[in-house]
N, C-alpha and C positions, 0 to 999 in steps of 0.2 A: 354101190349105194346102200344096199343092204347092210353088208357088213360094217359101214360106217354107220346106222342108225341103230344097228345094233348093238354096234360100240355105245354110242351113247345112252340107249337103255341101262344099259349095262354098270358103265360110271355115275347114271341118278341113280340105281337101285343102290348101290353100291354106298354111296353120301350119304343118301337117306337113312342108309342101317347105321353108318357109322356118326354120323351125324357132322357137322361142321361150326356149329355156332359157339365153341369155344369155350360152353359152360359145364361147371363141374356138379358130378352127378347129384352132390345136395342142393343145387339149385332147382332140380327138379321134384322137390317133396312135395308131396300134395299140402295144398293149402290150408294151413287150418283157421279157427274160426276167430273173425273179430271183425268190429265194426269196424267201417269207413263211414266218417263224417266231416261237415266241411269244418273251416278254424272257428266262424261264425254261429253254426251248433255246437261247435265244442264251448264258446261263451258265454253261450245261455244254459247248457248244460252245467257247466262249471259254477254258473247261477244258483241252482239246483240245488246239484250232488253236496255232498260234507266227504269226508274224510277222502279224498281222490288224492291221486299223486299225477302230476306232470313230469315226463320223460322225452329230456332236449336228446337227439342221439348223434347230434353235429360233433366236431372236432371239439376243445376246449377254447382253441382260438376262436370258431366261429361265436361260442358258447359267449366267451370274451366281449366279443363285439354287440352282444344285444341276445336278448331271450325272454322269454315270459316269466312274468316274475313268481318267485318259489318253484320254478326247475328245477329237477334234479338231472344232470349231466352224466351219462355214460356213452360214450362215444359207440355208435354202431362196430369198432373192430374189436370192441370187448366185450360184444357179447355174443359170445357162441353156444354151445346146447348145454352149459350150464347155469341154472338160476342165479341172476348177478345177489349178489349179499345186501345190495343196497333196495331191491323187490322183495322181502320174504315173505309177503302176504298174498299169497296168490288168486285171492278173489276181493283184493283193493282194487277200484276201476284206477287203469291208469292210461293216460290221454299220452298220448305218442305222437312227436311231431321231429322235421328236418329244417332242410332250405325250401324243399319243393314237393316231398312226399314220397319219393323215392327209397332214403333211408328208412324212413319211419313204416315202409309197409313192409320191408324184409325184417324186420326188430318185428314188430310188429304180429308176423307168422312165425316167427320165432320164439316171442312170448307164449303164445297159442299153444305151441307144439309141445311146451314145455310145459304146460297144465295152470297156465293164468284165466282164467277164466273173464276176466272184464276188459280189453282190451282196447281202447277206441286208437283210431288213427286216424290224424284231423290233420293229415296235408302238412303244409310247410309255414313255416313262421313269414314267408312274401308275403300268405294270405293273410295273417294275422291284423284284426281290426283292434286289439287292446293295448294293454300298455307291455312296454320294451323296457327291461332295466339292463344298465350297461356298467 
């Protein structure tokens, strides 16, 4: 009985170090810094602000199918750790959104990380209370 508990000690310590959850090691960057807001403060903020940019990071089809109007679309797999050419202004606030908020918070600390300083991230276009152009 021993030796089989010990076996098992043994295979969690063992997991643990190696890890199992299938993510690769820049998923693990620490976080860097930006707002999270709902789509609803982003409306009223967008009320607000002047010169902001809006960043759809859905596919082109989904882009296709309905978006907020004056989006700018770059798809989350093209943006990796260099500044896309379509951002050059790295302390223009720009509102970051997906389908559900998922894409838009990895863009999102991605932006961050990259030295954009205004970053909001207001969730998913589902939540979206304004207008849809298609």
């Amino acid at each position: 009985m021993r030796k089989v508990l010990a076996l098992l000690l043994f295979a969690a310590a063992a997991l643990s170090m190696i890890g199992c959850s299938g993510e690769r090691p820049e998923d693990h960057k620490e976080q860097a810094k930006y707002r999270r807001i709902t789509a609803d403060e982003a409306q009223v903020l967008m009320q607000r602000e002047q010169d902001y940019l809006i960043l759809d990071v859905r596919s082109p089809q989904e882009f296709a199918e309905g978006h907020i109007p004056h989006a700018v679309n770059i798809p989350m797999d093209q943006i990796g750790d260099t500044p896309p050419k379509e951002l050059p202004d790295r302390s223009q606030t720009i509102f970051v959104y997906c389908v559900k908020g998922i894409r838009s918070m990895n863009v999102a600390n991605r932006l961050a990380h990259m030295g954009y300083k205004n970053i909001i991230e207001m969730g998913g276009i589902k939540d979206w209370h304004g207008e849809i152009v298609k």
